[in-house]
Structures are given as C-alpha cells and as structure tokens.
C-alpha positions in Angstrom: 101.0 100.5 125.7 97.7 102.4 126.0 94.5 101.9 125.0 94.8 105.5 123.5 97.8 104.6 121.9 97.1 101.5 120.4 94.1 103.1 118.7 96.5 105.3 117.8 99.2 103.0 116.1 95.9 101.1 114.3 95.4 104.6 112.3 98.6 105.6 111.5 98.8 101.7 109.8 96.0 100.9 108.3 95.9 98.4 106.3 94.0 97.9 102.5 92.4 94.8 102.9 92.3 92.3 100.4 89.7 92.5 97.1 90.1 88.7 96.9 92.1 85.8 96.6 94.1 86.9 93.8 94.8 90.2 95.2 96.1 88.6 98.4 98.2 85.9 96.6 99.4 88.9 94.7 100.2 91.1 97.5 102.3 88.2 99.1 104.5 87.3 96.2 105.1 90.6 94.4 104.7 92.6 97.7 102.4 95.3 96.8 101.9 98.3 98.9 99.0 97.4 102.1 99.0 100.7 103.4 97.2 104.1 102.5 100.0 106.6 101.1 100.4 109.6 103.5 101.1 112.6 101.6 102.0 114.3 104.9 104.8 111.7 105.4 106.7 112.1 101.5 109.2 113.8 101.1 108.3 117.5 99.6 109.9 117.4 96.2 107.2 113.9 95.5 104.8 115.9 97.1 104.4 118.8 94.7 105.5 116.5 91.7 102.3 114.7 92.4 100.1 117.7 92.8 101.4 119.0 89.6 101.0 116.0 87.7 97.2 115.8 89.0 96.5 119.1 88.4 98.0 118.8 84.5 95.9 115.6 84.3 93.1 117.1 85.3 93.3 120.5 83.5 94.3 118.2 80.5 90.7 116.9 80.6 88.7 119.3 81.3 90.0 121.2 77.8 89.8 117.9 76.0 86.4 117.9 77.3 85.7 121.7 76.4 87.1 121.5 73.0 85.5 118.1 72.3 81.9 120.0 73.0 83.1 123.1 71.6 83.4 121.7 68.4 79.7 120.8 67.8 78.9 124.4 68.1 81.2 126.0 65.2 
C-alpha cells in the first residue's frame, strides 16, 4: 500500500475521538458509532428522509420564531 493510499484509507475512516473517559468507556460497551456519517454512502431513500426532516425542523423554527415575535407587534 501507498503512501497516497494510506492517506487515503485515514480519510475515508476517520475516527471521533473520545470527549473523555466516560465517552470512551461508553463507546466500548454500548458500541456507539466512531465514524463521521457519509451522506454520500446511505442509501437514497435515508438520504432524502433526512433532508426532509431537517428542513421541517428547521422551517418549524423559524415560524415558531416569527410568530413568537409577531405577536408583540399586534
């Protein structure tokens, strides 16, 4: 294997390190997740599911927000 390649390989797996102590005692007995998610890599249907549950999230808050200030000028 390559230099090239090997820098390579360390991208496509990078790994979250630990916050502390309790994370990493965490992450090796309940086996969270140590890699970034790839949205590239899901499959498409989880792709757009999360996209549209961001987007109602964020839509969501931005009219809570708009009514919320709305209401001081009625």
């Amino acid at each position: 294997m390559t230099e090239s390649d090997n820098e390579e390989n360390n991208k496509t797996q990078e790994e979250l390190s630990s916050f502390n102590s309790a994370t990493n005692h965490y992450r090796n007995i309940m086996g969270a997740p140590t890699q970034k998610i790839d949205m590239e890599k899901m499959p498409r249907i989880l792709r757009y599911f999360g996209y549209f549950a961001f987007t109602i999230i964020a839509v969501g808050t931005l009219l809570f927000i708009v009514m919320y200030i709305w209401q001081f000028f009625r």
